[in-house]
ZADO-1210 file (C-alpha; in nm, 4 decimals, padded with zeros to 6 digits):
<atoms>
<atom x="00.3827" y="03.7919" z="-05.9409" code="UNK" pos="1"/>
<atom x="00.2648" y="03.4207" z="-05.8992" code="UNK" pos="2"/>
<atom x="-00.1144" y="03.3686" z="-05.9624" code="UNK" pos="3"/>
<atom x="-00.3762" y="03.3586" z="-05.6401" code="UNK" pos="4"/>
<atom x="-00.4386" y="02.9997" z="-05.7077" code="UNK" pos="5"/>
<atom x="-00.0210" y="02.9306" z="-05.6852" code="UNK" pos="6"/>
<atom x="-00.0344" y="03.0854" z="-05.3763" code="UNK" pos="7"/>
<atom x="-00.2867" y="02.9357" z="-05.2084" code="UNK" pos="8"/>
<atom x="-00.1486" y="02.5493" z="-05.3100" code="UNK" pos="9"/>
<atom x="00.1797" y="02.6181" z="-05.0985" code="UNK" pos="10"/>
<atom x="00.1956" y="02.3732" z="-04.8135" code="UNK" pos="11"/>
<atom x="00.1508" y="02.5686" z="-04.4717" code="UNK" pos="12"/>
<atom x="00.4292" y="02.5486" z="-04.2496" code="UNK" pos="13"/>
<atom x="00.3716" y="02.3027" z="-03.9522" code="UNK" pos="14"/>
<atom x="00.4454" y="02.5095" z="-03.6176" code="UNK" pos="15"/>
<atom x="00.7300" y="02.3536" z="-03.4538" code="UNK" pos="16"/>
<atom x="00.7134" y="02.2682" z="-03.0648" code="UNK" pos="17"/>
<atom x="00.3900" y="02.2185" z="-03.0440" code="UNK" pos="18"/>
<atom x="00.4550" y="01.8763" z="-02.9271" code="UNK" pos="19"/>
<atom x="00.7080" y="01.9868" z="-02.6721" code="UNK" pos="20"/>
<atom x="00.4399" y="02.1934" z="-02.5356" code="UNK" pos="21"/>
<atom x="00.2159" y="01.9676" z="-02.4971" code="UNK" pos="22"/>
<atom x="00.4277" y="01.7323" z="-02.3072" code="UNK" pos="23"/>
<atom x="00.5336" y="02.0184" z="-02.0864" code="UNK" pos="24"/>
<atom x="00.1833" y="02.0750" z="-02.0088" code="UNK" pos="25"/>
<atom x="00.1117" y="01.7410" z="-01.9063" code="UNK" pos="26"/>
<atom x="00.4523" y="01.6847" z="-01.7043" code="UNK" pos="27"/>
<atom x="00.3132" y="02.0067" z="-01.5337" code="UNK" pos="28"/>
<atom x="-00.0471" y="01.8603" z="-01.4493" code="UNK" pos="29"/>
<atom x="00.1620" y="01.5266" z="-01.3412" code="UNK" pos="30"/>
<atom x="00.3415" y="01.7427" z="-01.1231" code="UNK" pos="31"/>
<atom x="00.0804" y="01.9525" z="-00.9684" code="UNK" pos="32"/>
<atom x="-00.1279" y="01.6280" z="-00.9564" code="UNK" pos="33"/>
<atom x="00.1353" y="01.4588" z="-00.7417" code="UNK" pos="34"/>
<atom x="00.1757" y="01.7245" z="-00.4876" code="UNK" pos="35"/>
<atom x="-00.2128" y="01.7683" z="-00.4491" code="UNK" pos="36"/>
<atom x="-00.2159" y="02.0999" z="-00.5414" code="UNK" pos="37"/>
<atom x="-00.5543" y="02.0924" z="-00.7478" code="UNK" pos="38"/>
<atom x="-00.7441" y="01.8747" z="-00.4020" code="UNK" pos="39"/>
<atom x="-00.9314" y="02.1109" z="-00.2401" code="UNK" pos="40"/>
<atom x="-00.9881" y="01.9874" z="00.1717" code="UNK" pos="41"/>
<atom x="-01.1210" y="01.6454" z="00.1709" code="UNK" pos="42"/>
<atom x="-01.4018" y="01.4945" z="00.4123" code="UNK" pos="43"/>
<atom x="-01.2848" y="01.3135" z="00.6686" code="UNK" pos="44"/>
<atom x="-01.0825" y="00.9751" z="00.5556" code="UNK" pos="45"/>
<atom x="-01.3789" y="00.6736" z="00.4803" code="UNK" pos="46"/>
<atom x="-01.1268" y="00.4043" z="00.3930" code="UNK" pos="47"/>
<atom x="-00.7853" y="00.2708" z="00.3983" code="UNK" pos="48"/>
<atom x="-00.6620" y="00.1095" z="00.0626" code="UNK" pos="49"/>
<atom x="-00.3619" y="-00.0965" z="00.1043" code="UNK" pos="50"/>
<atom x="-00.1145" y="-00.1895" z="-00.2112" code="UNK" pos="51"/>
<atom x="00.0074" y="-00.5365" z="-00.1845" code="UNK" pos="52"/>
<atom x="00.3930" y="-00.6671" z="-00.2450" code="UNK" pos="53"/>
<atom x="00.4865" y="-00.6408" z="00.1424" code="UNK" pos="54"/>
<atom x="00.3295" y="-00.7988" z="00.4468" code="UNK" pos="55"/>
<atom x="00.4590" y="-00.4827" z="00.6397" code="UNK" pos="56"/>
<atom x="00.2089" y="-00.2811" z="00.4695" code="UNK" pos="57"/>
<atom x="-00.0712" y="-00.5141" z="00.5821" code="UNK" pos="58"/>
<atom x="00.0457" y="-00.4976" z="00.9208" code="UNK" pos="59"/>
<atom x="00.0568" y="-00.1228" z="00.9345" code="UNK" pos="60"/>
<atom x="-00.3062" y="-00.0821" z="00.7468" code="UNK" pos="61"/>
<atom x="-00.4448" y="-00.3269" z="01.0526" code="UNK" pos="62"/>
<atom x="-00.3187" y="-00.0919" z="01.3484" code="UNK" pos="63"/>
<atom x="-00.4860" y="00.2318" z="01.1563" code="UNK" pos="64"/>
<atom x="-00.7913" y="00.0759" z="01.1267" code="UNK" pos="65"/>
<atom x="-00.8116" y="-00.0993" z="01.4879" code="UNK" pos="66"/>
<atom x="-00.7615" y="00.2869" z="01.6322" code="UNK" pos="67"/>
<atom x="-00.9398" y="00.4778" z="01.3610" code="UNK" pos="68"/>
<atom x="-01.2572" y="00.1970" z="01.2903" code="UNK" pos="69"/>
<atom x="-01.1825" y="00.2309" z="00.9213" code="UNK" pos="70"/>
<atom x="-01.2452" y="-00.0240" z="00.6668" code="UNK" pos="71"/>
<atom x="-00.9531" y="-00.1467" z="00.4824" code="UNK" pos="72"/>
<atom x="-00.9114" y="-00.2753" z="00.1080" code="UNK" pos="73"/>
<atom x="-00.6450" y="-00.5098" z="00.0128" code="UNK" pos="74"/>
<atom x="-00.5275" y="-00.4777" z="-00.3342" code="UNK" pos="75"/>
<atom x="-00.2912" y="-00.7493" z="-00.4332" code="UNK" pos="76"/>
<atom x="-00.1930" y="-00.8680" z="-00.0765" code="UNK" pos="77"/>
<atom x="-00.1052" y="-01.2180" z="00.0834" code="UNK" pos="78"/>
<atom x="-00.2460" y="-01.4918" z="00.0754" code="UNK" pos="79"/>
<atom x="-00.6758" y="-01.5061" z="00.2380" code="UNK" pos="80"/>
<atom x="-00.5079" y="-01.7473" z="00.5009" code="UNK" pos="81"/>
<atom x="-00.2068" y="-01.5112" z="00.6661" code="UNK" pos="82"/>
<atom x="-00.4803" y="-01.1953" z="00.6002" code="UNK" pos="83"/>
<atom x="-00.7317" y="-01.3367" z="00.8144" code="UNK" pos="84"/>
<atom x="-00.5143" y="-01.4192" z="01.0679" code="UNK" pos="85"/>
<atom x="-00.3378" y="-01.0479" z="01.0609" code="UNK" pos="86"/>
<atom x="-00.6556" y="-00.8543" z="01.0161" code="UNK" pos="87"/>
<atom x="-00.9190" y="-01.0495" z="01.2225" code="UNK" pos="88"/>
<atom x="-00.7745" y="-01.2923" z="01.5282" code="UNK" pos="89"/>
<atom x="-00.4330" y="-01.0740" z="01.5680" code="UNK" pos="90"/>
<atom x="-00.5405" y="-00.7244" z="01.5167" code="UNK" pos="91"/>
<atom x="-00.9293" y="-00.8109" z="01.6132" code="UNK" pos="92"/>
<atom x="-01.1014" y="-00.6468" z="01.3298" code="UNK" pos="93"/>
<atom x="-01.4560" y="-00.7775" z="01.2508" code="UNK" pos="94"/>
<atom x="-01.4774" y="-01.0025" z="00.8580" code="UNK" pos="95"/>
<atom x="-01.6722" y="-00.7166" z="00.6913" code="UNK" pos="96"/>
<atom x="-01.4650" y="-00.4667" z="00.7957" code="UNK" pos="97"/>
<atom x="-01.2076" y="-00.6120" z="00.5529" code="UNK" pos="98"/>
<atom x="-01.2125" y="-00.6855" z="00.1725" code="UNK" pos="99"/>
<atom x="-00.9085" y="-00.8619" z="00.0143" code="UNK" pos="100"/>
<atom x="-00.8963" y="-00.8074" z="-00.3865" code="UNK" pos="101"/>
<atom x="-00.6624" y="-01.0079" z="-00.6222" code="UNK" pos="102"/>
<atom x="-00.7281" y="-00.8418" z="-00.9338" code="UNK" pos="103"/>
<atom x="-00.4691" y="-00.5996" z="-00.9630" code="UNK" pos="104"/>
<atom x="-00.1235" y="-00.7367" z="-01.1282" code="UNK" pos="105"/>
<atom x="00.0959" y="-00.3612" z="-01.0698" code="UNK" pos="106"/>
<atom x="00.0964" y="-00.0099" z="-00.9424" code="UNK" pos="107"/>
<atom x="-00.1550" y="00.0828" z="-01.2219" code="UNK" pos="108"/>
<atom x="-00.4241" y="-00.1738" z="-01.1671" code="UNK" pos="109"/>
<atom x="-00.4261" y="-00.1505" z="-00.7596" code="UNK" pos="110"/>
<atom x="-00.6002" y="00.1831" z="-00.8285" code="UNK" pos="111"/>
<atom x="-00.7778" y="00.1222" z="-01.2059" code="UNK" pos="112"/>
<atom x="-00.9146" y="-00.2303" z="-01.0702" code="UNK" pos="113"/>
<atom x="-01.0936" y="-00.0724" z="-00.7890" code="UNK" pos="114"/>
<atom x="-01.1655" y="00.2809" z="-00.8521" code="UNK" pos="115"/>
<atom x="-01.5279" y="00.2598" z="-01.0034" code="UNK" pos="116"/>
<atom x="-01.5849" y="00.0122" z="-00.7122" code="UNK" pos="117"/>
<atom x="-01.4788" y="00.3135" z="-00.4771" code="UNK" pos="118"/>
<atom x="-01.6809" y="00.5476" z="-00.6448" code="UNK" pos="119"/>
<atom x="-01.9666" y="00.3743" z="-00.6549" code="UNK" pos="120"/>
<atom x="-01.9426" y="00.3382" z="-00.2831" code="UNK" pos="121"/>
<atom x="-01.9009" y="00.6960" z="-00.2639" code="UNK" pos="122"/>
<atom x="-01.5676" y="00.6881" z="-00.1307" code="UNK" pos="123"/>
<atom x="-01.3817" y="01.0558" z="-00.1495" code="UNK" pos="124"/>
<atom x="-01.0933" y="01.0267" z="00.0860" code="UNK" pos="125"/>
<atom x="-00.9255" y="00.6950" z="00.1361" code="UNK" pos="126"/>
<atom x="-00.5867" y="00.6784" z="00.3352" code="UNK" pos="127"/>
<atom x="-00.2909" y="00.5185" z="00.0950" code="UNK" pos="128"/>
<atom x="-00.0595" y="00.2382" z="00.2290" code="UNK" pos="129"/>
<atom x="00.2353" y="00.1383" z="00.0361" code="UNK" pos="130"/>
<atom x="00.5975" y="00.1385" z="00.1477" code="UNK" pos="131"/>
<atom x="00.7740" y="00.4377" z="00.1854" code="UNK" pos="132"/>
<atom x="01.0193" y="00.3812" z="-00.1332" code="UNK" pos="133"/>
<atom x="00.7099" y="00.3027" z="-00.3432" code="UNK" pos="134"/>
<atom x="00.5202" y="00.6289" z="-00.2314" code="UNK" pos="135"/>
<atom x="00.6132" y="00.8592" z="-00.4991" code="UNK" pos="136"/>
<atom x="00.5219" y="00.6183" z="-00.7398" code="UNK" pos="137"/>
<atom x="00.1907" y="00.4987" z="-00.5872" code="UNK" pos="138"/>
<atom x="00.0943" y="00.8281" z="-00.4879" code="UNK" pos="139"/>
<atom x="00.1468" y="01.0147" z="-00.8259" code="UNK" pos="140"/>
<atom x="-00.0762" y="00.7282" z="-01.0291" code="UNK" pos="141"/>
<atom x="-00.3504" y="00.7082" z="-00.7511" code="UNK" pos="142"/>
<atom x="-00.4087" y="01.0772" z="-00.7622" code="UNK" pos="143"/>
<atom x="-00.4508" y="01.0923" z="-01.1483" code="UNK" pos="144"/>
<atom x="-00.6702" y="00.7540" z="-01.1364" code="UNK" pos="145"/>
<atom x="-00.8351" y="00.7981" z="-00.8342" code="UNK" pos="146"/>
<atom x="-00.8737" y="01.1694" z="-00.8613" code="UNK" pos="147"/>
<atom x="-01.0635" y="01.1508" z="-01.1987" code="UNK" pos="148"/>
<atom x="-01.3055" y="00.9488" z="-01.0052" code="UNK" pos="149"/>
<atom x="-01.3105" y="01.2399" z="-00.7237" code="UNK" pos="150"/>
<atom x="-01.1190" y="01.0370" z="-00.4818" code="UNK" pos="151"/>
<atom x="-00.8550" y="01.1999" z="-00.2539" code="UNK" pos="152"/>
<atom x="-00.6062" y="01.0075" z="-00.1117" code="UNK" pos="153"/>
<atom x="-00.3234" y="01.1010" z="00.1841" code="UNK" pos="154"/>
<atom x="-00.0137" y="00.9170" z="00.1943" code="UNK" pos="155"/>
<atom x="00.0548" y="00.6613" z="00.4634" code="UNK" pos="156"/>
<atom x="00.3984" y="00.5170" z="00.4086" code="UNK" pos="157"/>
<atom x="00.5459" y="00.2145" z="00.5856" code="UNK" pos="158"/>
<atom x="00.8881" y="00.2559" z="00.6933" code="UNK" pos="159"/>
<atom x="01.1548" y="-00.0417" z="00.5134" code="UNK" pos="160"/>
<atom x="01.4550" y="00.1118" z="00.6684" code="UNK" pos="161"/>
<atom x="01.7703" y="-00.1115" z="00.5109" code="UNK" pos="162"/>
<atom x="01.5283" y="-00.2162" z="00.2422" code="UNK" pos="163"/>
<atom x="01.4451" y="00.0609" z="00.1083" code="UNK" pos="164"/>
<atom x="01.5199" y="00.0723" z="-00.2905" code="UNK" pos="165"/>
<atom x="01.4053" y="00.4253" z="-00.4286" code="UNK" pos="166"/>
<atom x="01.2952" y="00.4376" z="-00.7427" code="UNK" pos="167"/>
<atom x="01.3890" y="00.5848" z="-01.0402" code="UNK" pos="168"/>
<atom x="01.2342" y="00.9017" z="-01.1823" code="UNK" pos="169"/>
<atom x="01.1767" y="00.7154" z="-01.4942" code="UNK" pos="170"/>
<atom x="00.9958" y="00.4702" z="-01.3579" code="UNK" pos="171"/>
<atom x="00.7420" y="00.7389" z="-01.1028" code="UNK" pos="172"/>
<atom x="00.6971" y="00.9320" z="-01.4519" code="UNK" pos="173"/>
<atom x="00.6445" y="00.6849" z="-01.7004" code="UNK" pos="174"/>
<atom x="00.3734" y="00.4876" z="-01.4840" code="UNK" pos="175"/>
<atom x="00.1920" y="00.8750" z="-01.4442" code="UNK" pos="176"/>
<atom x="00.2035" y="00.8630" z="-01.8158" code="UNK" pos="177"/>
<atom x="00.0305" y="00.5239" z="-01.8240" code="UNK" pos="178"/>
<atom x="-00.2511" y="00.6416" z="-01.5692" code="UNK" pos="179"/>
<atom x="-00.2818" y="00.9405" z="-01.7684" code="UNK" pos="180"/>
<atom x="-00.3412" y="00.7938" z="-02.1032" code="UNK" pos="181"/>
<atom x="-00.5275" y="00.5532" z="-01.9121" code="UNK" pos="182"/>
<atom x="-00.7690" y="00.7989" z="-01.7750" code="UNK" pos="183"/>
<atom x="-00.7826" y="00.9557" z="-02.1531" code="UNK" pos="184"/>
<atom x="-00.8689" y="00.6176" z="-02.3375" code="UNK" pos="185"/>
<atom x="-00.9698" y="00.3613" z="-02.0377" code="UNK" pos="186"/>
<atom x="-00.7234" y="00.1369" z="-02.1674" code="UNK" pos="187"/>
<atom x="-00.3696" y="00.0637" z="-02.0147" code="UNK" pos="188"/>
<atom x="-00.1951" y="00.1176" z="-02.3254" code="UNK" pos="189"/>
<atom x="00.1385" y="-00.0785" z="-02.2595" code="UNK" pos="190"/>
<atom x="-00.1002" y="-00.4018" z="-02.2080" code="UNK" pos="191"/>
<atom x="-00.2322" y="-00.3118" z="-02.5373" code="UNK" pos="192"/>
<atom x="00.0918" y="-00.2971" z="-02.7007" code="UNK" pos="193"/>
<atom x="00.1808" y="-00.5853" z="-02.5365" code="UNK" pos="194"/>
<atom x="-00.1255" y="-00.7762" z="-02.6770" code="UNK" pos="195"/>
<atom x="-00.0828" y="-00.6373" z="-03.0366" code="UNK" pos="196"/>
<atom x="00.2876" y="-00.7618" z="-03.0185" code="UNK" pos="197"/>
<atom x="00.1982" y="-01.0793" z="-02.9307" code="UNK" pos="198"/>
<atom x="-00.0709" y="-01.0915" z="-03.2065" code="UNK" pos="199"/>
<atom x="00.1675" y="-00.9939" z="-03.4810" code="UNK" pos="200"/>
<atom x="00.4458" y="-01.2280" z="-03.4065" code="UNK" pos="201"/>
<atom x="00.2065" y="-01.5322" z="-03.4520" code="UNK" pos="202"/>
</atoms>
């Protein structure tokens, strides 16, 4: 029979899976995040916050808010000039009704480069506008960025017909893995790889 102290030196077994469960989890909480299971009923919708890449979005975000009175937020959108023109002498909306933001450079930083802004302005439920093929994506990253800031936000897609391009369920997934690690760490980690990349092949 070995000695105690023989015994006790034999490396512990590492439990397999552990991993995969933990990725199942959070595919899970993606999921149930993307649906809005977890949102209980919201107020009333304050806002309307409008992803740039397509004019038709703008357009669409500027009839809501000359029936409903809402405020809109631009992320990303055209150029001051053509917004101005949409917003204020076409659709009649008064200058401080709407705020035009250029920060944002992708899905992820429409919501992460305006979300404390939101909160701080006690924003809860904000109406989404993005085209209808970039819903899915939009919608799953907004509801884990926006919703660790307590925002809720209800999907108003804008119809692109023959130009619709779906995207791929790699691409929905992987950018709900970014805004969850970015919600984890407060960094977007693929701009951080990108920067330590660029630092080591100086």
């Amino acid at each position: 029979m070995a000695p105690a102290s023989r015994r006790q030196q034999r490396p512990r077994r590492r439990r397999r899976g552990g991993k995969r469960w933990l990725l199942l989890a959070l595919a899970a909480a993606l999921a149930m995040l993307s649906r809005g299971w977890w949102w209980p009923t919201p107020p009333p919708a304050q806002m309307i916050l409008v992803l740039g890449g397509d004019v038709e979005r703008e357009r669409h975000a500027a009839e809501i808010a000359a029936e409903q009175g809402l405020p809109v937020v631009v992320s990303g959108g055209s150029n001051p000039e053509f917004a101005q023109w949409l917003f204020e002498e076409r659709q009649g909306l008064q200058p401080g009704q709407v705020k035009l933001d250029y920060r944002a450079n992708d899905t992820l930083t429409n919501f992460t480069s305006l979300v404390d802004d939101l909160r701080r302005a006690r924003i809860r439920h904000a109406l989404l506008v993005t085209s209808q093929d970039h819903m899915d994506r939009a919608l799953l990253v907004g509801r884990i960025v926006a919703g660790s800031r307590g925002i809720h936000l209800t999907p108003e897609p804008v119809d692109c017909a023959d130009l619709c391009s779906p995207e791929s369920r790699q691409k929905i997934w992987g950018d709900g893995l970014r805004a969850a690690l970015w919600v984890i760490s407060g960094r977007d980690l693929r701009s951080w790889a990108a920067e330590r990349l660029s630092l080591e092949l100086r």
